[in-house]
Residue frames as a rotation matrix with the C-alpha (Angstrom) as fourth column:
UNK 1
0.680 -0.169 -0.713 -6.99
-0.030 -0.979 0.204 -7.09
-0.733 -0.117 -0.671 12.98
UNK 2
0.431 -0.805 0.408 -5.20
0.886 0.464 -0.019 -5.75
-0.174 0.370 0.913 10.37
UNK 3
-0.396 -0.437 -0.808 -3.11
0.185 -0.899 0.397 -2.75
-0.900 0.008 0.437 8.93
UNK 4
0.202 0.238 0.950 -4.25
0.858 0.425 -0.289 -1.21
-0.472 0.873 -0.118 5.77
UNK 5
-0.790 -0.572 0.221 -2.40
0.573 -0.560 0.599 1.16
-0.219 0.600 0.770 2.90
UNK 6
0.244 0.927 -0.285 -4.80
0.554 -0.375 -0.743 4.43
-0.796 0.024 -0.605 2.32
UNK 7
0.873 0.357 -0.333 -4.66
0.283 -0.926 -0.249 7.40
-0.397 0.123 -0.910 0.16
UNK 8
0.827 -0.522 -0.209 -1.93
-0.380 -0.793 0.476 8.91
-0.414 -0.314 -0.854 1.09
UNK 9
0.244 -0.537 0.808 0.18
0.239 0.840 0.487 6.19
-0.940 0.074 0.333 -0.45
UNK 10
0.357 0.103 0.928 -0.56
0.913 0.173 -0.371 7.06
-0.199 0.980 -0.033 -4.21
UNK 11
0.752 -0.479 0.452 2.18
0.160 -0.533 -0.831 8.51
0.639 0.697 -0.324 -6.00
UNK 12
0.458 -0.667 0.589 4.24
-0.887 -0.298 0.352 8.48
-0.059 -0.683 -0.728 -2.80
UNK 13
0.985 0.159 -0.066 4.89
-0.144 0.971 0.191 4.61
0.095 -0.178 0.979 -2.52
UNK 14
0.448 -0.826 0.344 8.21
-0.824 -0.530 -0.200 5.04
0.348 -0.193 -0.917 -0.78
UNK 15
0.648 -0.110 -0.753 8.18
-0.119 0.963 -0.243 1.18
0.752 0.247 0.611 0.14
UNK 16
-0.203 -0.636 0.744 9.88
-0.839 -0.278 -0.467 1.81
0.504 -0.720 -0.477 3.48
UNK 17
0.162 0.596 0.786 7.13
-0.963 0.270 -0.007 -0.62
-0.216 -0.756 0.618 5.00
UNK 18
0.955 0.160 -0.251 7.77
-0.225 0.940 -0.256 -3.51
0.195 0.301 0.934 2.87
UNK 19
-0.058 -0.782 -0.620 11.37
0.077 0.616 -0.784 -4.04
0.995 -0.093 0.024 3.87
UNK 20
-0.857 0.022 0.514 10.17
-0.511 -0.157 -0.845 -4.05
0.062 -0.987 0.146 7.70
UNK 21
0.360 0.920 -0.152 7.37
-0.931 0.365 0.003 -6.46
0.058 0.140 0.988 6.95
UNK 22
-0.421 -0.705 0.571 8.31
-0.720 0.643 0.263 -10.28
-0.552 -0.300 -0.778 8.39
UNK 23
-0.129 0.608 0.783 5.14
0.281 0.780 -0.559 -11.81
-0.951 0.148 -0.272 6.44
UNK 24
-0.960 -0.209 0.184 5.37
0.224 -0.190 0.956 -10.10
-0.165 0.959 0.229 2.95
UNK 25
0.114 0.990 0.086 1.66
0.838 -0.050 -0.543 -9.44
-0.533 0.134 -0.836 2.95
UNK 26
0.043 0.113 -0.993 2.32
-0.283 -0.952 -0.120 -5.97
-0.958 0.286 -0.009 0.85
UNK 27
0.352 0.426 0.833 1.20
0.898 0.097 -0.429 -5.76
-0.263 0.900 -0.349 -3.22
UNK 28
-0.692 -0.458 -0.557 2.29
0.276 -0.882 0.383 -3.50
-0.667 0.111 0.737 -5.72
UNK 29
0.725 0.666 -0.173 0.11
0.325 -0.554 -0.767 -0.87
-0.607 0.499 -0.618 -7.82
UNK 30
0.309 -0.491 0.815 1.18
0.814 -0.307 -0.494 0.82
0.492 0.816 0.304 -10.69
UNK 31
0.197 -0.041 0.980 0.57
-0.114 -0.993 -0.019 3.99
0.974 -0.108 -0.200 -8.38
UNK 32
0.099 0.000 0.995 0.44
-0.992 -0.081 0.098 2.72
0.080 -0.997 -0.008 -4.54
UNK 33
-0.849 0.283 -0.446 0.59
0.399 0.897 -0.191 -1.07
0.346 -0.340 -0.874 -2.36
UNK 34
0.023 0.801 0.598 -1.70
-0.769 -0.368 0.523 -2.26
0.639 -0.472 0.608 -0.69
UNK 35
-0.791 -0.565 0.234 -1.43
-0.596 0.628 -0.500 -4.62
0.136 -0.535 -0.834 2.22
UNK 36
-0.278 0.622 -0.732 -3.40
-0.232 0.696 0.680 -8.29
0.932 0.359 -0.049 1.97
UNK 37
-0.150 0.055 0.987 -5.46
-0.960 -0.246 -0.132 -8.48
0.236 -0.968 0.089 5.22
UNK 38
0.917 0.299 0.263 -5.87
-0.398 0.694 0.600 -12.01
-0.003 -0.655 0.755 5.61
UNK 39
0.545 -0.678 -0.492 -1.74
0.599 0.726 -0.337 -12.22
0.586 -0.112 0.803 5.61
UNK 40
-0.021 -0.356 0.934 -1.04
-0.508 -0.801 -0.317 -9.19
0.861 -0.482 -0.164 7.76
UNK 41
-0.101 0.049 -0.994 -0.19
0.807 0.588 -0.054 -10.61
0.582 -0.807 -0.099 11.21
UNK 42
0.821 0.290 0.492 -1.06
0.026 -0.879 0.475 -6.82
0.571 -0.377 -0.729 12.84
UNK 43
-0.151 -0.850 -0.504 2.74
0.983 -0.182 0.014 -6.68
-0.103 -0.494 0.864 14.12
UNK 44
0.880 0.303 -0.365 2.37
0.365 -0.924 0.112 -2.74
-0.303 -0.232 -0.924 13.60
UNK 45
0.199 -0.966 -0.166 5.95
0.432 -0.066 0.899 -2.47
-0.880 -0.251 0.405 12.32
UNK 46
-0.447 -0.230 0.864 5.12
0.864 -0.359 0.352 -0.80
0.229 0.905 0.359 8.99
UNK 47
0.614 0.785 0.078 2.97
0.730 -0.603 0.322 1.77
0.299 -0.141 -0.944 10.00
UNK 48
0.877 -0.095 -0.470 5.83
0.140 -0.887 0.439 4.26
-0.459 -0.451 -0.765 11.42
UNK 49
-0.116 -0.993 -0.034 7.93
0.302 -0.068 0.951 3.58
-0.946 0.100 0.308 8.67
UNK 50
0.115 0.363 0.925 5.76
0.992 -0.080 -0.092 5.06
0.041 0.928 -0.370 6.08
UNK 51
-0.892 -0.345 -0.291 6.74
0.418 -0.875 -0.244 8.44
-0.171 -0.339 0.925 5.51
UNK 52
-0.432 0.800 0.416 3.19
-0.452 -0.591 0.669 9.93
0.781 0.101 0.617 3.96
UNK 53
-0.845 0.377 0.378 1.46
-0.283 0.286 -0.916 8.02
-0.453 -0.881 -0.135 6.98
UNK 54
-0.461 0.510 -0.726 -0.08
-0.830 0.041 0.556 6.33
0.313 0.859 0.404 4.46
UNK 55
-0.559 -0.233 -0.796 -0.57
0.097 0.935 -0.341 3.64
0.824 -0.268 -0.500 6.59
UNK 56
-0.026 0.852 0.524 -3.78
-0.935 -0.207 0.290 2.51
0.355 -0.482 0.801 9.54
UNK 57
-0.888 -0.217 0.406 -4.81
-0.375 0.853 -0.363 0.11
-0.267 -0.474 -0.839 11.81
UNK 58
-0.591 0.760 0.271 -8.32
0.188 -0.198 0.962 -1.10
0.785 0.619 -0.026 10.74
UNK 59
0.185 0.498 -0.847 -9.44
0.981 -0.143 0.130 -0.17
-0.057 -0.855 -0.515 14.05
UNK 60
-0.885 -0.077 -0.459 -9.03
0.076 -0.997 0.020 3.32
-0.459 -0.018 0.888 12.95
UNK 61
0.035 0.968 -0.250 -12.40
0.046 -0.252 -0.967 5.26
-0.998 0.022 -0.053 12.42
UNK 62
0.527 0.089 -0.845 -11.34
-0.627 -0.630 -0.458 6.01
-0.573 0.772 -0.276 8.70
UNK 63
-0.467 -0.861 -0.203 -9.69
-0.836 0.354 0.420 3.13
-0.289 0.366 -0.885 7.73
UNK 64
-0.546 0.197 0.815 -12.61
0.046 0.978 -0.206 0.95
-0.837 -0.075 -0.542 6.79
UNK 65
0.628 0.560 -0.541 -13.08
-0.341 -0.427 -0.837 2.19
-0.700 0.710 -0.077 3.59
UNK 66
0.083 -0.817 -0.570 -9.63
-0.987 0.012 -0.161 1.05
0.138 0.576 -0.806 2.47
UNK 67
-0.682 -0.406 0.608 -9.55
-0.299 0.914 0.275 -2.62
-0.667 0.005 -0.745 3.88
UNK 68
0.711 0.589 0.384 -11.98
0.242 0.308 -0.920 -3.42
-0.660 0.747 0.077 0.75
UNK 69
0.847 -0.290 -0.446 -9.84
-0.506 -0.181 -0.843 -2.08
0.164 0.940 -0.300 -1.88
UNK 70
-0.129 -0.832 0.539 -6.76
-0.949 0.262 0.177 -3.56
-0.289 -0.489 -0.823 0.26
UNK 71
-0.079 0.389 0.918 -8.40
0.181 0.911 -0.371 -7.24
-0.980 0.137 -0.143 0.27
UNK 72
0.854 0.277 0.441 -9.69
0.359 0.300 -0.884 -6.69
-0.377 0.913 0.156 -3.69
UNK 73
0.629 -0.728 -0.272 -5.81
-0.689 -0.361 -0.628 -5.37
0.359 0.582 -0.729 -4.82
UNK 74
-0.094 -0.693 0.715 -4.06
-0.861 0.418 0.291 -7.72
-0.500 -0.588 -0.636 -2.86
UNK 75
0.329 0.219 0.919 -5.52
0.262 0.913 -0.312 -10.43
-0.907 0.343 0.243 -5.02
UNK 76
0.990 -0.007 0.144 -5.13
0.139 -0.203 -0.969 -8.62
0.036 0.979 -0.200 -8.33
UNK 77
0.561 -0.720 0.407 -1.58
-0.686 -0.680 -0.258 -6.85
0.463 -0.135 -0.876 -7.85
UNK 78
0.694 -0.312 -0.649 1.95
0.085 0.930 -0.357 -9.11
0.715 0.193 0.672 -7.49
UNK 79
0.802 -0.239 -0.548 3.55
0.597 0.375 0.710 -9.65
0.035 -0.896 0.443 -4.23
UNK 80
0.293 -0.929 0.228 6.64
-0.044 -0.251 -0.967 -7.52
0.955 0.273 -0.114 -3.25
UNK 81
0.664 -0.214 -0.717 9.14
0.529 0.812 0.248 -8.72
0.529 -0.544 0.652 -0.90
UNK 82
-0.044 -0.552 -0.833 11.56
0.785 -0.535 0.313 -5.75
-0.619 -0.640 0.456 -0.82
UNK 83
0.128 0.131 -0.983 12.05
0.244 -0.965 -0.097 -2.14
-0.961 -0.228 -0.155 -0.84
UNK 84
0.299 -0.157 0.941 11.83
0.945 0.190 -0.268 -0.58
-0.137 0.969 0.205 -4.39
UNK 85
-0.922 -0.316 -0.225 12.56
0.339 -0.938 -0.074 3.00
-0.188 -0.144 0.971 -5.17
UNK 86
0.188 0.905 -0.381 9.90
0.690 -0.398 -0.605 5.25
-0.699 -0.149 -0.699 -4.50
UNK 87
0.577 -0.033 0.816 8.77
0.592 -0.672 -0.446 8.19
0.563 0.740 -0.368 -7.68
UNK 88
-0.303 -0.942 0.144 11.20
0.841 -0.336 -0.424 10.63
0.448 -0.008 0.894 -7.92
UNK 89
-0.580 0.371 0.725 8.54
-0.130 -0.921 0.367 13.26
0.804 0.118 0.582 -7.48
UNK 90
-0.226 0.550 -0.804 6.93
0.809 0.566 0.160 11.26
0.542 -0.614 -0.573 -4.15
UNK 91
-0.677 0.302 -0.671 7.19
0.584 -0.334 -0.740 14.31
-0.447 -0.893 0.050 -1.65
UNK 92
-0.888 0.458 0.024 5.68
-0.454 -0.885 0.103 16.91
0.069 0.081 0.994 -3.96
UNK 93
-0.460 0.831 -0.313 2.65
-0.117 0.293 0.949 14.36
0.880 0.474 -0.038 -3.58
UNK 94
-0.774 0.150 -0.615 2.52
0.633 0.198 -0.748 14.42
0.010 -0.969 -0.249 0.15
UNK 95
-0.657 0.459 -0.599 -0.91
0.302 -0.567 -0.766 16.07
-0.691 -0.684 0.234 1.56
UNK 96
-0.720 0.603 -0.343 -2.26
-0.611 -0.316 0.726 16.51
0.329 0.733 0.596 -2.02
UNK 97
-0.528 0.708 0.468 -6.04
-0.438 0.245 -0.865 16.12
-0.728 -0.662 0.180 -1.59
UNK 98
0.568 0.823 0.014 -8.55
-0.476 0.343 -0.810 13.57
-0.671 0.453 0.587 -3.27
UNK 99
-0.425 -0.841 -0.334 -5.58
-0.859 0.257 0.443 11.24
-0.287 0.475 -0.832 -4.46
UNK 100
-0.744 0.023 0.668 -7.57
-0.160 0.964 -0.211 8.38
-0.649 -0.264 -0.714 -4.88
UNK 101
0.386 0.919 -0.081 -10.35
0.405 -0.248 -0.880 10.15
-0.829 0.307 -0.468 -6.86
UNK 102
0.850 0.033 -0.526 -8.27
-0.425 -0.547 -0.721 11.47
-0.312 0.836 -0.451 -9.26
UNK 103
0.418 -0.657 -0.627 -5.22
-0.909 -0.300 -0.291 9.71
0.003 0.692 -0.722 -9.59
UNK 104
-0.216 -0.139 0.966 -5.39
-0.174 0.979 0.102 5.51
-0.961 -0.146 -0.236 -8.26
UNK 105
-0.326 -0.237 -0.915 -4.68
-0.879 0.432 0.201 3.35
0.348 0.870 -0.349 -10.68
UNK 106
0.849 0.495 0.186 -6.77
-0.486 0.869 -0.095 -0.26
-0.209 -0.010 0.978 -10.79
UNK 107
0.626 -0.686 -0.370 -3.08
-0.069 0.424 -0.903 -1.75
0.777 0.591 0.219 -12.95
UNK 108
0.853 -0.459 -0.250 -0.23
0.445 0.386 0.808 -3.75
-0.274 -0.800 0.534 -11.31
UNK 109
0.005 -0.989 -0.148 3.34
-0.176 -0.147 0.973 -2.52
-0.984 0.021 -0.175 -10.97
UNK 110
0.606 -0.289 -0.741 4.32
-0.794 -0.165 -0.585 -1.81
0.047 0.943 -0.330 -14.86
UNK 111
0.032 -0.715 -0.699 6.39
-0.642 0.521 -0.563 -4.99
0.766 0.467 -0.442 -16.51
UNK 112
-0.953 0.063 0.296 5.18
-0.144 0.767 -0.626 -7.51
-0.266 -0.639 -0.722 -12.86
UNK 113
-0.083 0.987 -0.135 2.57
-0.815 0.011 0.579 -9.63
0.573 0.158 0.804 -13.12
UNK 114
0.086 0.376 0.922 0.85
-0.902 0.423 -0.088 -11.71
-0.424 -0.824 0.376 -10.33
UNK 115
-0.782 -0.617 0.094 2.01
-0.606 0.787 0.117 -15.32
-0.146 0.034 -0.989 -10.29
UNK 116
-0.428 0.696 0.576 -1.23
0.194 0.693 -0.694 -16.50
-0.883 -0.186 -0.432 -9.22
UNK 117
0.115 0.778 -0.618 -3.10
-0.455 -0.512 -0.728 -14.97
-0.883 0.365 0.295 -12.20
């Protein structure tokens, strides 16, 4: 089991979850994280600190569409350990539909790049 970062994340990425995360398993995007499922330990302790509820167990019905892109960004996209500031403009993105179709970025965090890479 793991947790995994949908949608609702991009352009919000408010980063609440990663300073409430004991295993670092969260990645940054230029636009959203995503959370690396074979270091998630399914503690559940990010998931009600995301404000957009951007956040799933993968035992949700709708959340197995995202632990692929979770697993293939976690590898690409460099580790973050603590809380950054989230876009100024994060809430007007709350509830906007088809965020992933029109506005995910593939690119890590601007000016980080992945150690491993």
């Amino acid at each position: 089991m793991t947790y995994v970062v949908t949608e609702d994340c991009i352009n919000c990425k408010h980063m609440d979850c990663v300073s409430v995360c004991p295993v670092n398993c969260f990645y940054e995007g230029q636009n959203m994280l995503v959370i690396h499922p074979d270091e998630c330990i399914d503690c559940g302790v990010c998931e009600p600190e995301c404000p957009p509820k951007a956040i799933l167990s993968d035992a949700h019905p709708s959340a197995q569409k995202w632990l692929a892109l979770n697993d293939e960004y976690s590898r690409k996209w460099p580790n973050i350990s603590s809380k950054g500031t989230a876009p100024q403009d994060a809430a007007a993105w709350n509830d906007v539909p088809d965020k992933f179709e029109k506005h995910f970025s593939p690119d890590p965090v601007s000016g980080k790049v992945d150690a491993a890479q």
